[in-house]
Structure formats: C-alpha cells, structure tokens
PDB file with one MODEL, atoms N, CA, C and O in Angstrom:
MODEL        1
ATOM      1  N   UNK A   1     -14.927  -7.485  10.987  1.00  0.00           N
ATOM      2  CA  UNK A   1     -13.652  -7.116  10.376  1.00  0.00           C
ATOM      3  C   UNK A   1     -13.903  -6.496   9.013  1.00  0.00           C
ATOM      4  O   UNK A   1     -14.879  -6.748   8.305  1.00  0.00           O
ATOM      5  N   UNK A   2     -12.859  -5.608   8.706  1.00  0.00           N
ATOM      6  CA  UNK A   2     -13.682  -4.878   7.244  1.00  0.00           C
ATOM      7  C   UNK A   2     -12.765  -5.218   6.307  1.00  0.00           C
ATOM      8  O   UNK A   2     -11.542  -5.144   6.426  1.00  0.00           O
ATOM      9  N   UNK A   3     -13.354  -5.573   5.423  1.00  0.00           N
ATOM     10  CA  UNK A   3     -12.759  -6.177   3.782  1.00  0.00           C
ATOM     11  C   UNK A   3     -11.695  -5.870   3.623  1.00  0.00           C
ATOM     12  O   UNK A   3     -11.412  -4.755   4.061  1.00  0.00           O
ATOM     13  N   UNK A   4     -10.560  -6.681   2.924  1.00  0.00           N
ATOM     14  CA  UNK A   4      -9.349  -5.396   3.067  1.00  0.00           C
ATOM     15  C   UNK A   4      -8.989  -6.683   1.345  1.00  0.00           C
ATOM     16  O   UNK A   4      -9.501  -7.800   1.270  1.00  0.00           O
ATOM     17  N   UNK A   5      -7.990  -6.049   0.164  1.00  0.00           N
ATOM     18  CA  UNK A   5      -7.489  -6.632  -0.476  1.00  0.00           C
ATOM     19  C   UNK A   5      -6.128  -6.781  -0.696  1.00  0.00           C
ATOM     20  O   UNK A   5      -5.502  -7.515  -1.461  1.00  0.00           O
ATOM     21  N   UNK A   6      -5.715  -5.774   0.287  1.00  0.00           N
ATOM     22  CA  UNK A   6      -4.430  -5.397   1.038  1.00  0.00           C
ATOM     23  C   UNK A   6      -3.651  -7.118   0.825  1.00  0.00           C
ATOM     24  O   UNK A   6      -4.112  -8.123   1.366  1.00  0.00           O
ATOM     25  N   UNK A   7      -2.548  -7.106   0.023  1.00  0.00           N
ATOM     26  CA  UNK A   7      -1.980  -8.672   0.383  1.00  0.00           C
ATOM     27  C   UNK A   7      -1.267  -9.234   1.723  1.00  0.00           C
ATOM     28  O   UNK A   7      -0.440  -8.544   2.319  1.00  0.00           O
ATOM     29  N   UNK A   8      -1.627 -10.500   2.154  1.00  0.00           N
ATOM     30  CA  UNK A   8      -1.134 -10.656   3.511  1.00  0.00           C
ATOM     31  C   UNK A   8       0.126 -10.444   3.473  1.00  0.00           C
ATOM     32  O   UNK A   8       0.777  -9.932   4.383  1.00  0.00           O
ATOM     33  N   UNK A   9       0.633 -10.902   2.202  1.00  0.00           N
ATOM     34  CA  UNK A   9       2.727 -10.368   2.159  1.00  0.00           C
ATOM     35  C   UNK A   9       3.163  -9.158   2.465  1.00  0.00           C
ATOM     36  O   UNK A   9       4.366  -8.951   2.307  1.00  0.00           O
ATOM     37  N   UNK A  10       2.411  -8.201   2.913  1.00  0.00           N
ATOM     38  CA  UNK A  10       2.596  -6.665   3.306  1.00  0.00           C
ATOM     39  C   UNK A  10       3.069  -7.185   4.889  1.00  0.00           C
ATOM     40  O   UNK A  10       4.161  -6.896   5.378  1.00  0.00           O
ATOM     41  N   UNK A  11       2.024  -8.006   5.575  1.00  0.00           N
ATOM     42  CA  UNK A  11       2.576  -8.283   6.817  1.00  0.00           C
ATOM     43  C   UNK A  11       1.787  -7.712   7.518  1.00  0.00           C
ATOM     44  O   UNK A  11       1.307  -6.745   6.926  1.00  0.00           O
ATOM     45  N   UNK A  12       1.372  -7.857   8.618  1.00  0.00           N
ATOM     46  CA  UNK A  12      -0.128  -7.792   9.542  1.00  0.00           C
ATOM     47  C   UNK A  12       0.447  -6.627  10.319  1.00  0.00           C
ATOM     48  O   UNK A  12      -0.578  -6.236  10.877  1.00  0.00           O
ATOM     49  N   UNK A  13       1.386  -5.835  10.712  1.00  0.00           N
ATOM     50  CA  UNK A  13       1.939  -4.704  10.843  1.00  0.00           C
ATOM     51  C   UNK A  13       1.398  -3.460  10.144  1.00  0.00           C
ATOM     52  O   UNK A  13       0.637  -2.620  10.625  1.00  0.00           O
ATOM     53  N   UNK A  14       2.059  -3.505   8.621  1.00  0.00           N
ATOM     54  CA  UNK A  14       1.436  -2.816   7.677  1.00  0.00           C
ATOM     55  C   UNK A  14      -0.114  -2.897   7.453  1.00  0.00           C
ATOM     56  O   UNK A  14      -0.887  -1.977   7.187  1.00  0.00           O
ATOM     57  N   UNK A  15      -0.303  -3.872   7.581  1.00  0.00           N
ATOM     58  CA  UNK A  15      -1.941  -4.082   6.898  1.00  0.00           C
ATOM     59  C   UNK A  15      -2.788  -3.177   8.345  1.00  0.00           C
ATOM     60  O   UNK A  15      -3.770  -2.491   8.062  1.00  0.00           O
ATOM     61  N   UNK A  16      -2.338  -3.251   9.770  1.00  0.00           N
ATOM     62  CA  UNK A  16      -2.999  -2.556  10.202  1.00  0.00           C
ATOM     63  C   UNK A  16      -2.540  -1.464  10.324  1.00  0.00           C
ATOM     64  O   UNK A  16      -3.239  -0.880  11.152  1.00  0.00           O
ATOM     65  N   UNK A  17      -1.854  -0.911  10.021  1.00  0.00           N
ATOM     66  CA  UNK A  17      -1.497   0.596   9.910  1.00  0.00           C
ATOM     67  C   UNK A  17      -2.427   1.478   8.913  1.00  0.00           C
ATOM     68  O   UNK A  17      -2.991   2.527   9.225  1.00  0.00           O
ATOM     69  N   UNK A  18      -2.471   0.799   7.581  1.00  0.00           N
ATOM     70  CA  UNK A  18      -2.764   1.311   6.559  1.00  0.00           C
ATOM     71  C   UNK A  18      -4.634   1.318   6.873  1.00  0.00           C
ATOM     72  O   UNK A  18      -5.556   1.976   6.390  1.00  0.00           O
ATOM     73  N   UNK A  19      -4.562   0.334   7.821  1.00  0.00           N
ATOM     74  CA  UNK A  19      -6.575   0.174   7.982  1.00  0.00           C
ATOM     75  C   UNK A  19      -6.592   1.481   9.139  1.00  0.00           C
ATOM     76  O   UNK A  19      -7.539   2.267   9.154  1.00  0.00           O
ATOM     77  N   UNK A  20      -5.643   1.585   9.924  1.00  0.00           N
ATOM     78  CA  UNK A  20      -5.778   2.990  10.952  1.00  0.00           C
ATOM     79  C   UNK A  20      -5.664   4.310  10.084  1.00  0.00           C
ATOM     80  O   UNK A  20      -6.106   5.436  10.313  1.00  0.00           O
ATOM     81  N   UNK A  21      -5.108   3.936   9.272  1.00  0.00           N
ATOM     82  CA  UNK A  21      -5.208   5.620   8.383  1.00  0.00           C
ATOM     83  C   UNK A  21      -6.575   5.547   7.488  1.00  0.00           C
ATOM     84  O   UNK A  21      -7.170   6.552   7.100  1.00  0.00           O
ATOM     85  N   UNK A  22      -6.881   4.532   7.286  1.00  0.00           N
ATOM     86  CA  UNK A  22      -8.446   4.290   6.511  1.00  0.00           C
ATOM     87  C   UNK A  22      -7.870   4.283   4.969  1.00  0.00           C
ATOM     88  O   UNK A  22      -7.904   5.352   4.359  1.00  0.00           O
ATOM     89  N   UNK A  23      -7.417   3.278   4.413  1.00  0.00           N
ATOM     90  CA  UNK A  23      -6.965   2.647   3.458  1.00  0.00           C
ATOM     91  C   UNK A  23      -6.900   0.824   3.872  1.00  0.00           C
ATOM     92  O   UNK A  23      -6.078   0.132   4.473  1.00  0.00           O
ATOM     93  N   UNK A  24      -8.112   0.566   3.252  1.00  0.00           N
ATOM     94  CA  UNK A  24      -7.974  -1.086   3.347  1.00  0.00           C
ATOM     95  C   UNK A  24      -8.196  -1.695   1.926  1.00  0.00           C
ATOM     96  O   UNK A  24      -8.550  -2.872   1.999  1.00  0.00           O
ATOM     97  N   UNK A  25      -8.112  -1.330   0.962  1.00  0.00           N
ATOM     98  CA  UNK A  25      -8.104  -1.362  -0.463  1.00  0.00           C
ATOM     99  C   UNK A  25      -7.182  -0.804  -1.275  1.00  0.00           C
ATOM    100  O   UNK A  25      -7.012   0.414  -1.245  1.00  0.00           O
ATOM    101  N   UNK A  26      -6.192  -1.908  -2.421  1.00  0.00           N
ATOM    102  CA  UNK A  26      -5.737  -1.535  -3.318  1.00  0.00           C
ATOM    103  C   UNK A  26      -5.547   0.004  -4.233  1.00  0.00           C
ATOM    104  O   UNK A  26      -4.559   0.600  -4.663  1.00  0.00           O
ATOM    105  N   UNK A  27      -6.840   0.240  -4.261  1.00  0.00           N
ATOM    106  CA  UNK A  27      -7.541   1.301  -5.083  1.00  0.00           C
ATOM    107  C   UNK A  27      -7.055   2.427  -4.547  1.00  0.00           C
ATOM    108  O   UNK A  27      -6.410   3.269  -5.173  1.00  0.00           O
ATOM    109  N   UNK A  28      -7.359   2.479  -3.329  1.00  0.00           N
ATOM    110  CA  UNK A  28      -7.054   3.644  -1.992  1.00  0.00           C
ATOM    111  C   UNK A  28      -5.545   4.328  -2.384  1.00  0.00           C
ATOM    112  O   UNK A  28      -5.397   5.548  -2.458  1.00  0.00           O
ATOM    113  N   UNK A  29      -4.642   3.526  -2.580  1.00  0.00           N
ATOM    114  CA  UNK A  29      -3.333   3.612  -2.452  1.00  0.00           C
ATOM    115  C   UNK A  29      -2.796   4.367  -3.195  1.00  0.00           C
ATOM    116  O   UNK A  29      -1.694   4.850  -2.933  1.00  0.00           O
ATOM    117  N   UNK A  30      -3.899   4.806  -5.004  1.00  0.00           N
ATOM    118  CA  UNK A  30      -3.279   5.699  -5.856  1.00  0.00           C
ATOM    119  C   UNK A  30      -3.248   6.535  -5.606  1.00  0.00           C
ATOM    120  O   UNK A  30      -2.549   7.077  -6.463  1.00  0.00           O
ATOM    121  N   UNK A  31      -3.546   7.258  -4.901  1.00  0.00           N
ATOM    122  CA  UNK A  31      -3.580   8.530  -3.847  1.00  0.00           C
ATOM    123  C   UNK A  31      -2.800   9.203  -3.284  1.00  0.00           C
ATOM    124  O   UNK A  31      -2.552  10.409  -3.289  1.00  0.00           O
ATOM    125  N   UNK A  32      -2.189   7.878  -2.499  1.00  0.00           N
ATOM    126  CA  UNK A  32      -0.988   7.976  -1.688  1.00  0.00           C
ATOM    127  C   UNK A  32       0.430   8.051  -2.164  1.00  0.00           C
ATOM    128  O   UNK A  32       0.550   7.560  -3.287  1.00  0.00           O
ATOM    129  N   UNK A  33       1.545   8.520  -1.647  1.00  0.00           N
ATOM    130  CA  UNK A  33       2.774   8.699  -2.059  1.00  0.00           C
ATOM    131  C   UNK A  33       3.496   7.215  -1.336  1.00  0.00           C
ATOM    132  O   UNK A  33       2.882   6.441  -0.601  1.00  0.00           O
ATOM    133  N   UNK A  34       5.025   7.070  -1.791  1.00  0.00           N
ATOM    134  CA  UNK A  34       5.589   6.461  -0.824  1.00  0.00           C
ATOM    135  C   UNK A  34       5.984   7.068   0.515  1.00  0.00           C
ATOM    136  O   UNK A  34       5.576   6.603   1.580  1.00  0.00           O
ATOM    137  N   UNK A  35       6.562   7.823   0.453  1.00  0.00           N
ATOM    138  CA  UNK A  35       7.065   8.829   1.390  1.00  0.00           C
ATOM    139  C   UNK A  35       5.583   8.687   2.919  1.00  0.00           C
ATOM    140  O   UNK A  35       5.881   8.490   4.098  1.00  0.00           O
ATOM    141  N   UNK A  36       4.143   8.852   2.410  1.00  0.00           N
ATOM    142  CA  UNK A  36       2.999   9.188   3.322  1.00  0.00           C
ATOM    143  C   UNK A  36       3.026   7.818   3.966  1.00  0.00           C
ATOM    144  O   UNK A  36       3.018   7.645   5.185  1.00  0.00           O
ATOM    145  N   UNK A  37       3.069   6.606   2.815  1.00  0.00           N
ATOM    146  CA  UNK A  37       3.394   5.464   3.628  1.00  0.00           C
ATOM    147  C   UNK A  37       4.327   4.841   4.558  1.00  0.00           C
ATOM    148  O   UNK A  37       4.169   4.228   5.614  1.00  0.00           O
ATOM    149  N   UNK A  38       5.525   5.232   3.744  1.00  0.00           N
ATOM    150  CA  UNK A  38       6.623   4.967   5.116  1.00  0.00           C
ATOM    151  C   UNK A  38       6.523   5.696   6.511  1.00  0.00           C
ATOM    152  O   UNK A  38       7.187   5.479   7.525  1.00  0.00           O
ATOM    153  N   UNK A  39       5.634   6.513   6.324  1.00  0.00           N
ATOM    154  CA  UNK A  39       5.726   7.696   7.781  1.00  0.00           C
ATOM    155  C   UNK A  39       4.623   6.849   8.836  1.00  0.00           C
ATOM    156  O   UNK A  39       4.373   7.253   9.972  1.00  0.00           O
ATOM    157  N   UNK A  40       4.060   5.683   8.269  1.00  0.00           N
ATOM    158  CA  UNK A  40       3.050   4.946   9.144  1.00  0.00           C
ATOM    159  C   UNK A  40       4.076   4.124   9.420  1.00  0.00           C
ATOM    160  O   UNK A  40       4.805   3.461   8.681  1.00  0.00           O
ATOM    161  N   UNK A  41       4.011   4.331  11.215  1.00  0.00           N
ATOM    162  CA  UNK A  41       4.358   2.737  11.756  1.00  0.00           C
ATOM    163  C   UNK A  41       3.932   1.300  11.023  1.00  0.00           C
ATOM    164  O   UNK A  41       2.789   1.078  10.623  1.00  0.00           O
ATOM    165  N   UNK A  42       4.954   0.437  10.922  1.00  0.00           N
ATOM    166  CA  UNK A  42       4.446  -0.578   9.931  1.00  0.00           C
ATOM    167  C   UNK A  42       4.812  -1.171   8.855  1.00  0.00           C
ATOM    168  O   UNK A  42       4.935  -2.330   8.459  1.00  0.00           O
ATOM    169  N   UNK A  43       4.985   0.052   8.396  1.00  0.00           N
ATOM    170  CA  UNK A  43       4.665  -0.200   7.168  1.00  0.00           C
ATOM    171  C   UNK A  43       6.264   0.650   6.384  1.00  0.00           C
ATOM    172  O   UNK A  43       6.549   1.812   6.094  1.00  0.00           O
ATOM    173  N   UNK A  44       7.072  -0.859   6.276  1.00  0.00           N
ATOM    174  CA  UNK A  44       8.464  -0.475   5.961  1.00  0.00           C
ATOM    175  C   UNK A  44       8.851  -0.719   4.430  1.00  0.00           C
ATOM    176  O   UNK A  44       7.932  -0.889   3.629  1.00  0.00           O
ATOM    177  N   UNK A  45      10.298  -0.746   3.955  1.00  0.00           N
ATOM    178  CA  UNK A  45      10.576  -1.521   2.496  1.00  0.00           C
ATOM    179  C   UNK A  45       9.630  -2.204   2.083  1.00  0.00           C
ATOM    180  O   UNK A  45       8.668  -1.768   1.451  1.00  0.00           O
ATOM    181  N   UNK A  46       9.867  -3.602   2.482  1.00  0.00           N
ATOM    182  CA  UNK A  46       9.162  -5.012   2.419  1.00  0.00           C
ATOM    183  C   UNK A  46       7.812  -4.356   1.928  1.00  0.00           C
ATOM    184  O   UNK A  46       7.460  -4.191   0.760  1.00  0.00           O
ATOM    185  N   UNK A  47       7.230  -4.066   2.920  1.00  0.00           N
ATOM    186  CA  UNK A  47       5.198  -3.748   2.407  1.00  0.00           C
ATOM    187  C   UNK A  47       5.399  -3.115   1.291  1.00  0.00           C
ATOM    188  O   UNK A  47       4.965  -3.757   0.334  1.00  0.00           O
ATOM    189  N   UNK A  48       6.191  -1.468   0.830  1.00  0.00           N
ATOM    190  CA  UNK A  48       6.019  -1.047  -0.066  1.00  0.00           C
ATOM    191  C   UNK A  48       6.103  -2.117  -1.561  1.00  0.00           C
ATOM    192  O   UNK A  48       5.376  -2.336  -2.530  1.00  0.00           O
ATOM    193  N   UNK A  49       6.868  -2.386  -1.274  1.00  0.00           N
ATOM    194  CA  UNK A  49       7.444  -3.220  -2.594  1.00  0.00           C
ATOM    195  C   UNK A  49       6.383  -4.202  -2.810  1.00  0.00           C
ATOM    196  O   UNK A  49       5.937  -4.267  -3.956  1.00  0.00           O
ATOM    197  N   UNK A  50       5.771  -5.176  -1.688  1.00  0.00           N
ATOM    198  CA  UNK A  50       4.657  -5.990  -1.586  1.00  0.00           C
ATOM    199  C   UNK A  50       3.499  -5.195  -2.936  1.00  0.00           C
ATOM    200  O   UNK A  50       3.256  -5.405  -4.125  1.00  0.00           O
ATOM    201  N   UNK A  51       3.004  -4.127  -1.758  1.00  0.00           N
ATOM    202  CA  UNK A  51       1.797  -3.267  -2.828  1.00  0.00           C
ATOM    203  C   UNK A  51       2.163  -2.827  -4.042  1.00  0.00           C
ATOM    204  O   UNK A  51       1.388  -2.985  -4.985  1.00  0.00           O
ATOM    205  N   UNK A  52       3.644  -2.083  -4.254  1.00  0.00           N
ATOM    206  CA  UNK A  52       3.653  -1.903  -5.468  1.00  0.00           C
ATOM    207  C   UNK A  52       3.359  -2.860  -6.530  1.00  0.00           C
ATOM    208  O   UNK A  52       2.836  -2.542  -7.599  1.00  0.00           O
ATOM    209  N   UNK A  53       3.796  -4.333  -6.125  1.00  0.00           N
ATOM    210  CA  UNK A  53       3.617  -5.115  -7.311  1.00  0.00           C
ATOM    211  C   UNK A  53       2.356  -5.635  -7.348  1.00  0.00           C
ATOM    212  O   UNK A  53       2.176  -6.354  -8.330  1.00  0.00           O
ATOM    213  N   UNK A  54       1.053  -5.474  -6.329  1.00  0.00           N
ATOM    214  CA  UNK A  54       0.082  -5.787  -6.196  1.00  0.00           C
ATOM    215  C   UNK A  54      -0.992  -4.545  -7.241  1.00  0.00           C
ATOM    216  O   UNK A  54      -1.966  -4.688  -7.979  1.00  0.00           O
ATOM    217  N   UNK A  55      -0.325  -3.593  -6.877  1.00  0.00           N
ATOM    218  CA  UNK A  55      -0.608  -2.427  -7.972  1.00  0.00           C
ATOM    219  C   UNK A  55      -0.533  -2.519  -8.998  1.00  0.00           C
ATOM    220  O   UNK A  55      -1.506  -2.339  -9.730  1.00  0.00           O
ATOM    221  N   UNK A  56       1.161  -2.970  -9.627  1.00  0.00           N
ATOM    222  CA  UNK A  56       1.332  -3.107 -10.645  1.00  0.00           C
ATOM    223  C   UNK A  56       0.449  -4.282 -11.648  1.00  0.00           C
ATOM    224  O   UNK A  56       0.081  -4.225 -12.821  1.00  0.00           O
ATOM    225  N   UNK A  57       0.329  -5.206 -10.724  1.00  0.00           N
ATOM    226  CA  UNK A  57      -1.003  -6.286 -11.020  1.00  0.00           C
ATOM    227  C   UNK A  57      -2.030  -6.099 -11.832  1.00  0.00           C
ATOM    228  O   UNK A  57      -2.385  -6.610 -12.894  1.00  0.00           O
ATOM    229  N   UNK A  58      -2.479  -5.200 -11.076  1.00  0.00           N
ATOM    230  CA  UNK A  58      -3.989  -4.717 -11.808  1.00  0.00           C
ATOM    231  C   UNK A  58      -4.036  -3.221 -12.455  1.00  0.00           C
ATOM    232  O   UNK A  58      -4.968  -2.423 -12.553  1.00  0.00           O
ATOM    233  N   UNK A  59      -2.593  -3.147 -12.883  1.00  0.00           N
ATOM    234  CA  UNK A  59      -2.318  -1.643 -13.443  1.00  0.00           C
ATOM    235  C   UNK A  59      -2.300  -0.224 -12.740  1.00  0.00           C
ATOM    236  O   UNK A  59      -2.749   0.695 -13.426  1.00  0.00           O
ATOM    237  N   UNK A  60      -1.982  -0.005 -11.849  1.00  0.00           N
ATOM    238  CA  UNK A  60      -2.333   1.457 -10.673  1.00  0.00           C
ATOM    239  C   UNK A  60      -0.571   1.405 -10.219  1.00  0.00           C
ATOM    240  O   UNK A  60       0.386   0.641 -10.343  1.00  0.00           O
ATOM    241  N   UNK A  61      -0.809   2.415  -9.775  1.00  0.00           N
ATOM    242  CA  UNK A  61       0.490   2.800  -9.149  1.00  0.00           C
ATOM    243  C   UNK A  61       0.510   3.947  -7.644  1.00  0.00           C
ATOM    244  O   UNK A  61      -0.362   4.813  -7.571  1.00  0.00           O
ATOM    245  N   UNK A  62       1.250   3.856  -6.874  1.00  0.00           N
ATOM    246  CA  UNK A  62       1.006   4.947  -6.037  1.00  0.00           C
ATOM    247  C   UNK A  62       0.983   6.054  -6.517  1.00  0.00           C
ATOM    248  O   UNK A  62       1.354   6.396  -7.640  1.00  0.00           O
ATOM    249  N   UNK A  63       0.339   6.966  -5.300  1.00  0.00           N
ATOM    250  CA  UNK A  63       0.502   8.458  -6.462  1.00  0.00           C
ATOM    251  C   UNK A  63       2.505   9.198  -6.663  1.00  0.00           C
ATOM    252  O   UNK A  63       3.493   9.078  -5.938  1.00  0.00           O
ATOM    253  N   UNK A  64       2.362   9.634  -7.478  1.00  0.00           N
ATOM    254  CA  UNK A  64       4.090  10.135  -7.701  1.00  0.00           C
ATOM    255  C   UNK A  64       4.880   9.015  -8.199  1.00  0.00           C
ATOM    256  O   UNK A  64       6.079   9.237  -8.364  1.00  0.00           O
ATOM    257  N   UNK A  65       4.506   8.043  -8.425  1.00  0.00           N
ATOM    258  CA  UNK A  65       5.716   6.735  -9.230  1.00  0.00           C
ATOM    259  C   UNK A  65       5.511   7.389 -10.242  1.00  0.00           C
ATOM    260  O   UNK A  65       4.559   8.118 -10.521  1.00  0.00           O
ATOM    261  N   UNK A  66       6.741   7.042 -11.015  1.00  0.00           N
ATOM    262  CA  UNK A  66       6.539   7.779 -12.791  1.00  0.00           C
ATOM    263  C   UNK A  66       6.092   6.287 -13.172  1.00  0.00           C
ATOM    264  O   UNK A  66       6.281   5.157 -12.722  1.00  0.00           O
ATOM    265  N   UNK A  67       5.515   6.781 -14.061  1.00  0.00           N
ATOM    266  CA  UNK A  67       4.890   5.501 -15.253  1.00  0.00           C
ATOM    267  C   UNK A  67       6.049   4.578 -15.914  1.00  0.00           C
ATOM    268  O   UNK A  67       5.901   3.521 -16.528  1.00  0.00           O
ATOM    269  N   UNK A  68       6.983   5.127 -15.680  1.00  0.00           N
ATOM    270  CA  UNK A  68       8.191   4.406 -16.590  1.00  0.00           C
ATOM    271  C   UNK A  68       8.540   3.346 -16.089  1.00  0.00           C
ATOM    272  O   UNK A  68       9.009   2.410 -16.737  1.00  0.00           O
ATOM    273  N   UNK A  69       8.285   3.356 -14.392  1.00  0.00           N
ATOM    274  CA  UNK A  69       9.232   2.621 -13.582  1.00  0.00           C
ATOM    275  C   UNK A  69       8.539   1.062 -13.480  1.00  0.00           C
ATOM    276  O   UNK A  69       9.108   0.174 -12.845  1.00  0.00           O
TER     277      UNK A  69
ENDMDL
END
C-alpha cells in the first residue's frame, strides 16, 4: 500500500480517487485547483473542506485559493 498523509476524514472514497489520479500526499494538492478535484469521483464538499484545513495546518493551500481566505 503506498504512503498516503491524505486524512482519513476525507473518507476512503476520496482518498482513493485522489491515489488514482496519483496524488497521495498533502504537498501534491498545491497544484491542484478545487474545481480538478471535485471532477474526481469521490471526492465531494466534505473531502474538500477536510484537506483544506489539513493544508491550512501546515500552511499550503490548493492551487487558486486566495491567501486571504
């Protein structure tokens, strides 16, 4: 199984969606938009909001959040 830091509160739905697109790390995610994520089966409201604050955690953000928010 491959490492993932992905939080289980995303929900085992999301978490494998995001490992089928090849994102199983936090880090991965600044990259990504919301919009690219919602378009994965899976991975609905709930997960986003999950990662964002898992982001917000360790300071990162998806790509396109403004800094303000």
């Amino acid at each position: 199984m491959t490492a993932t830091d992905i939080p289980r509160a995303a929900g085992a739905p999301a978490t494998r969606a995001l490992a089928a697109a090849g994102w199983t790390r936090l880090d991965q995610l600044t990259e990504v938009t919301e919009r690219e994520l919602l378009a994965l089966h899976g991975v609905g409201p709930k997960a986003i909001g999950v990662l964002r604050e898992a982001l917000r955690q360790r300071g990162l953000r998806l790509a396109g959040d403004d800094t303000t928010a």
